[in-house]
N, CA, C and O of each residue as an XYZ file, in Angstrom:
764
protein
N      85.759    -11.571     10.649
C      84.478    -11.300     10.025
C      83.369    -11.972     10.814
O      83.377    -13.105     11.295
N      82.263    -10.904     10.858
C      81.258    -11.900     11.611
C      80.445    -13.311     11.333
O      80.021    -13.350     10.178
N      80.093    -14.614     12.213
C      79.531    -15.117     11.407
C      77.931    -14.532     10.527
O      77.499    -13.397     10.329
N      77.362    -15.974     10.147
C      76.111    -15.560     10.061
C      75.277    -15.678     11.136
O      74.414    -14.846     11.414
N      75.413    -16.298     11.517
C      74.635    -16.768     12.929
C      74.482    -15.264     13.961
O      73.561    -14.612     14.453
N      75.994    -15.207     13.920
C      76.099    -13.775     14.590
C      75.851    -12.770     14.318
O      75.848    -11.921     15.208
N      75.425    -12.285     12.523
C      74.809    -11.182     12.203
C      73.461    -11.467     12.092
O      72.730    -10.590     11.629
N      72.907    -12.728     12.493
C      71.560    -12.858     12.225
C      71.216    -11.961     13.933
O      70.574    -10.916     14.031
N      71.926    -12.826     15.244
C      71.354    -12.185     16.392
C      71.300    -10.973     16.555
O      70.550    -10.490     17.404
N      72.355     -9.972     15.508
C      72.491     -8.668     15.609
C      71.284     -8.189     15.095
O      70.746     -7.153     15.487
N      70.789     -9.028     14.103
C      69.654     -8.075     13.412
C      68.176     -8.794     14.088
O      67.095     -8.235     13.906
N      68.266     -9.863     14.738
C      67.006    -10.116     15.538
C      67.247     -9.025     16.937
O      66.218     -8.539     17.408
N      68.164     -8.769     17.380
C      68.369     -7.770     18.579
C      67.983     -6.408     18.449
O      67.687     -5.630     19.355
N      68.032     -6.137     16.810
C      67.781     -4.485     16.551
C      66.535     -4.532     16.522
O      65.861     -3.703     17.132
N      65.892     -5.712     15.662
C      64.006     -5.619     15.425
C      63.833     -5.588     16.847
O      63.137     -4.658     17.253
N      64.275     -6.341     17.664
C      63.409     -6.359     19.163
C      63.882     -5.136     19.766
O      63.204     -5.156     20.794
N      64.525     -4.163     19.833
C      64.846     -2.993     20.398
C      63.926     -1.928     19.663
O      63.462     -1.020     20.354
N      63.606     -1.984     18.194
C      62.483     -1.246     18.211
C      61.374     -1.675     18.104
O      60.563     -0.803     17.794
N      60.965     -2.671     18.228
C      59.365     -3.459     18.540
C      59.172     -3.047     19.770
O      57.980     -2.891     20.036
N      60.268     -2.701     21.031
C      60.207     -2.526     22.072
C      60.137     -0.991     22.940
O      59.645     -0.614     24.004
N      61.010     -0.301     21.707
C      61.539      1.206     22.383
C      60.769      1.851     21.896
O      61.024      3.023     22.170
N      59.413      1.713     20.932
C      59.127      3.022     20.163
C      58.593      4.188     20.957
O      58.434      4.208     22.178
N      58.307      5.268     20.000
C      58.355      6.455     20.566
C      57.817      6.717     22.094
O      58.440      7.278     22.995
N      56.561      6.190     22.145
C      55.812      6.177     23.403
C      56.951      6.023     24.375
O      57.454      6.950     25.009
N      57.312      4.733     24.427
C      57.793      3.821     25.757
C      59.312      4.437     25.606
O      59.981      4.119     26.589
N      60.040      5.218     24.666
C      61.425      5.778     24.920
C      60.721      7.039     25.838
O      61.029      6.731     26.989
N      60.127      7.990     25.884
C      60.006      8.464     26.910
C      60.239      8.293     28.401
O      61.023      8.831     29.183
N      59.051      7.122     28.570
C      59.296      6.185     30.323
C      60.660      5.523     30.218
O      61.382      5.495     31.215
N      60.943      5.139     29.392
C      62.447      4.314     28.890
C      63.716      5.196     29.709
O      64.493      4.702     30.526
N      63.696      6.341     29.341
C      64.421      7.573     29.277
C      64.464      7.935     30.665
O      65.508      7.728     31.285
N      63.086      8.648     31.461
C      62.603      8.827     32.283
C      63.560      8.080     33.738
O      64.161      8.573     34.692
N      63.308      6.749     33.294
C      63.716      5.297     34.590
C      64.897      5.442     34.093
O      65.637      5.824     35.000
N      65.514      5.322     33.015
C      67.250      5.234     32.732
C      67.685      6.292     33.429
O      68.564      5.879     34.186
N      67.483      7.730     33.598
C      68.345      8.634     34.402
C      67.927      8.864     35.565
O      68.514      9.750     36.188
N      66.975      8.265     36.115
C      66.424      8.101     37.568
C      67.573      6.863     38.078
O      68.424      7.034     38.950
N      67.388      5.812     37.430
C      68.505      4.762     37.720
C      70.213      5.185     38.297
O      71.050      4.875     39.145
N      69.941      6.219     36.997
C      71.558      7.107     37.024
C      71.814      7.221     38.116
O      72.592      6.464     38.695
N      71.068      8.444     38.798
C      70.803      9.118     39.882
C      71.137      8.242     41.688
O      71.222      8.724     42.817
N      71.237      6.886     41.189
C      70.996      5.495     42.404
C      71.907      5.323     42.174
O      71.811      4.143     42.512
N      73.498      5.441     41.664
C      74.725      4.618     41.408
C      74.794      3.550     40.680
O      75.532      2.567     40.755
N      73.380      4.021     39.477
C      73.508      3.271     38.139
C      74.815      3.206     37.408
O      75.848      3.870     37.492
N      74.356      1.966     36.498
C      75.991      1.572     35.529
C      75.043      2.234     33.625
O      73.846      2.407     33.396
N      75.919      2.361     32.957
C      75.216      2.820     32.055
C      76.433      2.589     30.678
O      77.507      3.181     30.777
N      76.152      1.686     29.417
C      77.193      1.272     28.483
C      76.950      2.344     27.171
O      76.065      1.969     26.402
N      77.635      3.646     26.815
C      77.601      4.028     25.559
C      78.439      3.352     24.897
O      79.423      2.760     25.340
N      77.865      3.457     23.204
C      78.044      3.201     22.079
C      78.824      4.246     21.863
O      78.388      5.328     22.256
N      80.215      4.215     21.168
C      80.723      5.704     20.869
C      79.763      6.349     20.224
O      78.836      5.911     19.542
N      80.168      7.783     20.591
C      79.574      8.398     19.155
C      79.861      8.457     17.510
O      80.928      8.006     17.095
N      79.049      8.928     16.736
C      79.229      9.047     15.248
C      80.755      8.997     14.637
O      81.523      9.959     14.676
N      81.041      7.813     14.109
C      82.543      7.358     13.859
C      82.285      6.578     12.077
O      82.210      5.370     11.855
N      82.210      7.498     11.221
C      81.217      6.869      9.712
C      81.898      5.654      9.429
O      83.043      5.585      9.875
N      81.457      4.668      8.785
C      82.334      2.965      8.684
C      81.717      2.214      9.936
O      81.163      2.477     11.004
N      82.088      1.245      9.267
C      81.912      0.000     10.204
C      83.659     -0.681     10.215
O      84.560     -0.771      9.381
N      83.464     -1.080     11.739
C      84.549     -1.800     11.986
C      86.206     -1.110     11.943
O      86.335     -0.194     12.756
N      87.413     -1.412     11.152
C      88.274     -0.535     11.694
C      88.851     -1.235      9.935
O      88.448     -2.254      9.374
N      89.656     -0.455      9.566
C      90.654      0.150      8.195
C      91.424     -1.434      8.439
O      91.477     -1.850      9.597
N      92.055     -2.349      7.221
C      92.869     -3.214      7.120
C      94.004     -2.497      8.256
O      94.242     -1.294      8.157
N      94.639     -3.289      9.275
C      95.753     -2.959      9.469
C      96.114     -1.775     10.579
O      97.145     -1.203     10.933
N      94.860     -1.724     10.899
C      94.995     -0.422     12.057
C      95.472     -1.132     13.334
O      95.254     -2.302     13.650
N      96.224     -0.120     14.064
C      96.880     -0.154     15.177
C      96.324      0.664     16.291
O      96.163      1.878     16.412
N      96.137     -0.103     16.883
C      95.107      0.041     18.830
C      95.513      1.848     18.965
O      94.692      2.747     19.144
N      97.131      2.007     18.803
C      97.621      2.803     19.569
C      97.863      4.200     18.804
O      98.360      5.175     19.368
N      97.366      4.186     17.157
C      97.444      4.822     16.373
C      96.488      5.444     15.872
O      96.140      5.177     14.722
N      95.905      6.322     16.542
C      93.835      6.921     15.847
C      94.254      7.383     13.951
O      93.274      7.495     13.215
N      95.245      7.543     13.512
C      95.672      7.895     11.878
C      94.937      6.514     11.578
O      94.299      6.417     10.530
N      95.010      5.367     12.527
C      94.697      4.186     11.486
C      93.323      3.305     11.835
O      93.101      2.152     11.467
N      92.592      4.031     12.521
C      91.414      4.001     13.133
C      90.404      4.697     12.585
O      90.621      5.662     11.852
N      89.040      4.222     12.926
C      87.682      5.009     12.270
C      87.794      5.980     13.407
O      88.245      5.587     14.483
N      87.397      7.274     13.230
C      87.363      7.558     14.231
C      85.711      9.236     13.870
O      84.918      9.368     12.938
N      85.919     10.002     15.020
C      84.466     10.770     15.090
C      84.478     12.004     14.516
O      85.338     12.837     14.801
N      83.472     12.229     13.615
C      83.286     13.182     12.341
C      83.236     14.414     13.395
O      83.763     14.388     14.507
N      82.688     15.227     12.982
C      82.694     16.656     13.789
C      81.069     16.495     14.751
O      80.753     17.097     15.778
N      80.013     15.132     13.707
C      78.557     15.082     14.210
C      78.847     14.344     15.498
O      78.166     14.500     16.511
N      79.841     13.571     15.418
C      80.020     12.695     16.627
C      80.956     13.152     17.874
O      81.018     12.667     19.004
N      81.807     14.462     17.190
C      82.297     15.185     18.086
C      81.230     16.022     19.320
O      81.489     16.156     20.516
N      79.870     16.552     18.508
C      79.413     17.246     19.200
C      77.887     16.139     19.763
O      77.033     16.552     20.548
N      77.879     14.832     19.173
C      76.985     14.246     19.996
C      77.480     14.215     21.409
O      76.722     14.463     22.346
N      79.309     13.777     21.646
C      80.077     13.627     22.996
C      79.834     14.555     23.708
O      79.519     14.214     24.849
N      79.851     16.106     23.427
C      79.777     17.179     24.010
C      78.278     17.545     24.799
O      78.062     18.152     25.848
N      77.262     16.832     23.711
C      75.883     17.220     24.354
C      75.733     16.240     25.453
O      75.047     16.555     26.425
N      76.364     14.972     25.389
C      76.008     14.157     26.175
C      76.639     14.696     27.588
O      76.136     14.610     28.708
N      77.364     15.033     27.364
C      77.921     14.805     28.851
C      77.500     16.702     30.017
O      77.643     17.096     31.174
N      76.941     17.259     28.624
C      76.130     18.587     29.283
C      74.826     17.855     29.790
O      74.553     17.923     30.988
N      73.991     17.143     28.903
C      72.985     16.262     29.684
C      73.087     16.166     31.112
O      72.481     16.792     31.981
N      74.122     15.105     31.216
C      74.671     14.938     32.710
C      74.929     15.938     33.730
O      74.673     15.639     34.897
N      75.414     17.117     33.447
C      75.619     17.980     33.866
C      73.742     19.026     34.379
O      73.312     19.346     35.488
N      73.267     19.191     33.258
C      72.483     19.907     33.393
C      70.773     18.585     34.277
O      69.719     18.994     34.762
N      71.239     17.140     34.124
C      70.521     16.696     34.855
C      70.926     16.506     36.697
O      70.266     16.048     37.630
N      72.168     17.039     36.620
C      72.648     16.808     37.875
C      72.927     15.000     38.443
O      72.721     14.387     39.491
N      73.389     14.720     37.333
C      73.911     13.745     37.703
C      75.143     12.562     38.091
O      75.566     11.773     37.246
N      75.561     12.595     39.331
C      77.050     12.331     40.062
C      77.187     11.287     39.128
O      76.402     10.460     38.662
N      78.801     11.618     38.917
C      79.635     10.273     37.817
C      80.599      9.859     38.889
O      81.275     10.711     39.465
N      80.706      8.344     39.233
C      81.762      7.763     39.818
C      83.249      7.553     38.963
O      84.467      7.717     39.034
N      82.489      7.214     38.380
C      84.106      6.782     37.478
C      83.541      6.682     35.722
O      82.352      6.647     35.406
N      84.829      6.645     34.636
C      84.486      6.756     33.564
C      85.140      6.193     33.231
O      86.302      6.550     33.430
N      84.856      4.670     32.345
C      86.134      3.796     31.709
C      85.365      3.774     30.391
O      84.157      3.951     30.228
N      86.707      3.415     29.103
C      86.453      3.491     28.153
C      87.301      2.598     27.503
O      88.403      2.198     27.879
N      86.533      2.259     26.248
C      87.568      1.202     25.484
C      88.925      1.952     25.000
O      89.041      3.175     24.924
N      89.927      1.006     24.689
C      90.963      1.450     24.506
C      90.886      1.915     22.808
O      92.042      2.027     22.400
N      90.338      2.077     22.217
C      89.679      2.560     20.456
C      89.329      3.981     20.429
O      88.377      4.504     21.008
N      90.320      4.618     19.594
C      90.204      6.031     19.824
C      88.907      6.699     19.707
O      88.799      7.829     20.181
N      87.634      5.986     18.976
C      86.461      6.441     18.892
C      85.909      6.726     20.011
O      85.511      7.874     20.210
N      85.756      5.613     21.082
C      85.413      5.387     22.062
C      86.040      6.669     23.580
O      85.547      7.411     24.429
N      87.285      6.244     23.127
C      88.106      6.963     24.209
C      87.567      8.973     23.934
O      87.201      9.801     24.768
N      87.775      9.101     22.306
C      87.173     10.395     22.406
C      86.163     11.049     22.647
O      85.991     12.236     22.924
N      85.094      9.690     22.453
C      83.608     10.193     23.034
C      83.439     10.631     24.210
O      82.745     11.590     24.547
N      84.497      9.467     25.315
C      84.573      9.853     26.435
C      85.202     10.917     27.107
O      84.693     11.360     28.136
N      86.323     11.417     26.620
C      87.147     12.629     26.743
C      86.267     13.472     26.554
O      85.962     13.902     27.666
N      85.477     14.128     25.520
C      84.787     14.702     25.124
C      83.543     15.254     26.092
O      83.401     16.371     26.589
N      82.939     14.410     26.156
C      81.949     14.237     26.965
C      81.946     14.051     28.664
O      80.929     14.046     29.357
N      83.132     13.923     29.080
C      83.959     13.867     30.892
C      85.456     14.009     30.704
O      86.289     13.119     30.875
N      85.677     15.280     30.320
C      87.142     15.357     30.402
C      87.952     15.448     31.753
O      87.797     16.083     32.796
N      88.972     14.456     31.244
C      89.705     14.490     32.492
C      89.263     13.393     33.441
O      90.134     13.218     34.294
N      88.478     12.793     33.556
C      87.751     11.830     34.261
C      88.309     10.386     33.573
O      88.508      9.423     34.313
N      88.503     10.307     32.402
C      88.228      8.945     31.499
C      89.767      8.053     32.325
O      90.775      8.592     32.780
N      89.371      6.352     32.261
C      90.064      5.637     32.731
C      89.639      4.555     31.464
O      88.501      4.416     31.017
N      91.024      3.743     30.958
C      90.805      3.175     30.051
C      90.486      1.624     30.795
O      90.800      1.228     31.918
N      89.658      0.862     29.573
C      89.077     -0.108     30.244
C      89.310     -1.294     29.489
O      88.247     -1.726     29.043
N      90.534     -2.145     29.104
C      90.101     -3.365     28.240
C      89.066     -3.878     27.766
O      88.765     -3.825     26.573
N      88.260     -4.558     28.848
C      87.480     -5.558     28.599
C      86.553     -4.825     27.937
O      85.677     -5.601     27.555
N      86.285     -3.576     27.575
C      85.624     -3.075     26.801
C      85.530     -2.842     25.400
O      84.556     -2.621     24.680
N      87.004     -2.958     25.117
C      87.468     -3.053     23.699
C      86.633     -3.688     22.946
O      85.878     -4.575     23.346
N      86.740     -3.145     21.443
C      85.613     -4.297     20.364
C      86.533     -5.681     20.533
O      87.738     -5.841     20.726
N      85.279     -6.723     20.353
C      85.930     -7.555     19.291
C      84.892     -7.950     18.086
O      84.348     -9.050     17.990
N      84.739     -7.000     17.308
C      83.637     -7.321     16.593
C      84.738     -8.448     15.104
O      84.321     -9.433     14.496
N      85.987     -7.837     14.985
C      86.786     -9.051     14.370
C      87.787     -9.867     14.900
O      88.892    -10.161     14.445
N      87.057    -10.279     16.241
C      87.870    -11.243     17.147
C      86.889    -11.943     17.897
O      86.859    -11.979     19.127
N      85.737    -12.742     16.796
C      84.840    -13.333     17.719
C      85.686    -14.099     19.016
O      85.401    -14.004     20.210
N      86.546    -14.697     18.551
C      86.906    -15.421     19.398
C      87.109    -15.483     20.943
O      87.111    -16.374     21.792
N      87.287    -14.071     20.918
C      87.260    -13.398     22.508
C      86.296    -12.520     23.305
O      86.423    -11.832     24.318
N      84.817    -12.925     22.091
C      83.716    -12.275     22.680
C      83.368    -12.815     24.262
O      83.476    -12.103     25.259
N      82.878    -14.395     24.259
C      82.610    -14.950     25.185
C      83.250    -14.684     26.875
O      82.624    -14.589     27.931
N      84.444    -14.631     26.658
C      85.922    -14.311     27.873
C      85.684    -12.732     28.010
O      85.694    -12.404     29.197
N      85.531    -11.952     27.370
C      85.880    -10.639     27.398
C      84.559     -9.918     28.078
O      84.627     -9.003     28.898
N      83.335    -10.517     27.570
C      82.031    -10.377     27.884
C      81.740    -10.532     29.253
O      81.265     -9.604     29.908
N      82.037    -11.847     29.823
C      82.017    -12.678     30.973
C      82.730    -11.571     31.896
O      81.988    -11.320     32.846
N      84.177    -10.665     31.945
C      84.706    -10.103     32.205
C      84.155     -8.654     32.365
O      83.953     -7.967     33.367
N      84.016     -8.472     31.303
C      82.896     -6.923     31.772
C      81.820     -7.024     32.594
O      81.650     -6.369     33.623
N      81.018     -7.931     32.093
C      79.782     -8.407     33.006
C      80.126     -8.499     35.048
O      79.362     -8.060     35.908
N      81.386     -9.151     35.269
C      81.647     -8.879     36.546
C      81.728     -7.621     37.099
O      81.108     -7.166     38.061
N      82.825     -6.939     36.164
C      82.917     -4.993     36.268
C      81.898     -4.659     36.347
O      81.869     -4.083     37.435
N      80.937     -4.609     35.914
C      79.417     -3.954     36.109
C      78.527     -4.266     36.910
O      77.692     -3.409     37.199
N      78.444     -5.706     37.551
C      77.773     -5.902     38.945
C      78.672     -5.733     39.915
O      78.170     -5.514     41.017
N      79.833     -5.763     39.868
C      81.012     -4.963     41.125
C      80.222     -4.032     41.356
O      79.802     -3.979     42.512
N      79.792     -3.100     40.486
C      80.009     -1.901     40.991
C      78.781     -1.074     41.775
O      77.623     -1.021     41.361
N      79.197     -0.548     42.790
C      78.025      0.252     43.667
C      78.678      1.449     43.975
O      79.077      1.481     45.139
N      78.921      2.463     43.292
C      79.014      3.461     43.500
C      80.075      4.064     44.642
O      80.698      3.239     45.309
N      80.282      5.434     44.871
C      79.207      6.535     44.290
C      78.981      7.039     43.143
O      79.906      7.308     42.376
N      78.144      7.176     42.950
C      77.782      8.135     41.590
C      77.896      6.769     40.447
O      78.252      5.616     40.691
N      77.520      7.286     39.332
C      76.976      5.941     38.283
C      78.556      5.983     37.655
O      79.482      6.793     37.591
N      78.290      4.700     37.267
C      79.299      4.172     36.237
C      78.822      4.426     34.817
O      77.667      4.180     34.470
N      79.769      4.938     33.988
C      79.907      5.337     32.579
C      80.409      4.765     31.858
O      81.561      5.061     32.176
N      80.553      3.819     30.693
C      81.246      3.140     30.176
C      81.067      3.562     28.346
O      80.104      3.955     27.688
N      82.159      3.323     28.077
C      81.986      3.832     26.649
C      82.761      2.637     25.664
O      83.905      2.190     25.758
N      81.862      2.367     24.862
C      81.929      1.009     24.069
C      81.662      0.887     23.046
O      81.440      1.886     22.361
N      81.557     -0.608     22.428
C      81.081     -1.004     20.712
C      80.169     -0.810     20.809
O      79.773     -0.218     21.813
N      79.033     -1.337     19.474
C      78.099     -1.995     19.684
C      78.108     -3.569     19.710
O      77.172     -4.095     20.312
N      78.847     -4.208     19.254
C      78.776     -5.707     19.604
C      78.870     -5.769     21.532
O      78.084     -6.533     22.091
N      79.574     -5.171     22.152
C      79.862     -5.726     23.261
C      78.540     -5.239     23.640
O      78.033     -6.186     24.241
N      77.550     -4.088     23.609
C      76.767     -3.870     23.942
C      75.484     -4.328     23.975
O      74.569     -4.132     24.774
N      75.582     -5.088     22.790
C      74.542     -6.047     22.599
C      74.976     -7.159     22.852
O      74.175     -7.934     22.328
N      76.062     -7.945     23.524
C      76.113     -9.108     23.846
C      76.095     -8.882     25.332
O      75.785     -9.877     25.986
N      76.354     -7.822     25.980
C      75.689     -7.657     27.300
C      74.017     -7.410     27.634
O      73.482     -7.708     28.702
N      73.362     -6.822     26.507
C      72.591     -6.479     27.041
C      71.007     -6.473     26.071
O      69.876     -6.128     26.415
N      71.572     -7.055     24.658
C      70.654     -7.764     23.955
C      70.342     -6.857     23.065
O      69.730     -7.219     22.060
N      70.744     -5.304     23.268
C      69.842     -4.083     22.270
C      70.555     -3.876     21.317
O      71.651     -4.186     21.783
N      70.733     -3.563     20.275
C      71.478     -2.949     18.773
C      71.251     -1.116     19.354
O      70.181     -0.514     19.257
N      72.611     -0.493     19.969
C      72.126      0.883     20.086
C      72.650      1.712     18.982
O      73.651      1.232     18.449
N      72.225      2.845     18.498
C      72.770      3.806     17.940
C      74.018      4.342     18.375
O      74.468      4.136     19.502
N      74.700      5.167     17.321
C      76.107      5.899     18.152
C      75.824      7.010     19.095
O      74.942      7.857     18.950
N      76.528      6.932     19.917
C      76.398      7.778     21.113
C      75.082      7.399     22.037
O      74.915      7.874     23.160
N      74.211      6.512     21.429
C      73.069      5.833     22.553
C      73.342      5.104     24.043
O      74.252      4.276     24.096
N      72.833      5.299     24.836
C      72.981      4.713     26.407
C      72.279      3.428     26.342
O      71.369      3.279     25.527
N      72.670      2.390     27.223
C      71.829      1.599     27.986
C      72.411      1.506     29.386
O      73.515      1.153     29.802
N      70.891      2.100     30.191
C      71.149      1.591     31.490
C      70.884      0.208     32.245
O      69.859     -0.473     32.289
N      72.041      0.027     32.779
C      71.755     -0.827     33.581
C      71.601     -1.714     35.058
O      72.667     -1.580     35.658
N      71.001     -2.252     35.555
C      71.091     -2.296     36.815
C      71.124     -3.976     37.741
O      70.778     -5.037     37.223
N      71.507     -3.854     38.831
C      72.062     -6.024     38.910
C      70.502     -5.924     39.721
O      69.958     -5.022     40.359
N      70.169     -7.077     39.412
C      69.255     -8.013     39.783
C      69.737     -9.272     40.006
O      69.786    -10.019     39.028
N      70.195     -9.781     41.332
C      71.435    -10.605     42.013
C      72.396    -10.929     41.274
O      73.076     -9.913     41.136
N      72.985    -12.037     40.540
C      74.244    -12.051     39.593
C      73.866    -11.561     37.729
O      74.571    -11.625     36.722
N      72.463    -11.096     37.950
C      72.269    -10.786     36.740
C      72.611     -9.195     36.418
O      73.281     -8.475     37.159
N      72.087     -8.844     35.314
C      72.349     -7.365     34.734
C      70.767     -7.341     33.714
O      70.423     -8.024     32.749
N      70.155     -6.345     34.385
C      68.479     -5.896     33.723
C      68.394     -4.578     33.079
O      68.409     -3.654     33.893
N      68.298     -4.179     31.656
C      67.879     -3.248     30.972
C      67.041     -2.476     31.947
O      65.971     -3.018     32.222
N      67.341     -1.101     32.647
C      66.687     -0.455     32.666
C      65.769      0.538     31.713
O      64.544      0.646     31.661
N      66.661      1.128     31.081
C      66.025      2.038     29.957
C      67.306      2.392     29.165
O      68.392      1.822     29.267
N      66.956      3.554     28.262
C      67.712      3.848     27.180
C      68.342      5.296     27.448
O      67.741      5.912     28.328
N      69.187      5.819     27.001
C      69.295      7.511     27.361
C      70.268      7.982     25.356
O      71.425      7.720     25.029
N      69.391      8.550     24.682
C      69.097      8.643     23.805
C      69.893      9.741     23.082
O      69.412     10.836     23.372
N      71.171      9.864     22.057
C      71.728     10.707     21.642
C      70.592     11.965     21.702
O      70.894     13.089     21.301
């Protein structure tokens, strides 16, 4: 269970993502996020639409029967997304995804045939304990990487906001890009 501390940063992270993104500035937001793409940008989705929070008493990694998993809205958010890509013309290097059937189907969905599963991506939204290690770990995967073509990653929202500070929606993008050992919010790319 999360602490408080930790659902407090979640909900100071969401006010500052829309104090920050509103309508105006998601445009330019948008704009620079798939221009970024376009450079052998890295970019972290949120699965898509998966109703619930968190996962059923007792579910098993390897079992989607015992998993939240994506309504038919979140089936076809995966599908638009990855026509986006398509119809923006934009090269995909590789596609890793958490090992959580939500995740993994967004990505199937949306780059079939492409998807490579990715640990360190996995939630731990009820395993604080391995936020810090697991985080630290992705964070290397994502300044590794230079292409070709952008990196796709398909994820929680906790890991997403402990990389990168924003509370996103399901199926929402954040791009991102290294600024020497760091990782800088480019923009957003928007169910």
């Amino acid at each position: 269970m999360p602490t408080l501390l930790h659902t407090r940063r979640l909900l100071l992270a969401w006010a500052y993502s829309l104090a920050c993104y509103g309508p105006a500035a998601a445009q330019d937001s948008d704009a620079a996020a798939w221009e970024a793409l376009r450079s052998h940008g890295v970019v972290l989705f949120r699965h898509a639409n998966a109703p619930g929070v968190g996962d059923p008493p007792n579910f098993k990694l390897g079992d989607c029967g015992t998993q939240r998993n994506l309504d038919a809205a979140g089936k076809e958010q995966a599908r638009q997304l990855g026509q986006r890509f398509t119809a923006l013309n934009i090269p995909v290097g590789a596609v890793l995804s958490s090992e959580w059937c939500r995740a993994r189907d967004t990505a199937n969905l949306a780059f079939p045939g492409k998807v490579q599963d990715q640990p360190v991506f996995n939630s731990f939204f009820d395993n604080s304990a391995s936020a810090a290690q697991q985080t630290a770990a992705a964070r290397a995967l994502l300044l590794a990487w230079r292409g070709p073509g952008a990196l796709v990653v398909f994820t929680h929202q906790v890991n997403m906001t402990e990389l990168s500070g924003i509370f996103p929606a399901s199926a929402e993008g954040v791009v991102l890009r290294r600024v020497g050992q760091n990782l800088q919010v480019v923009g957003r790319v928007r169910p």
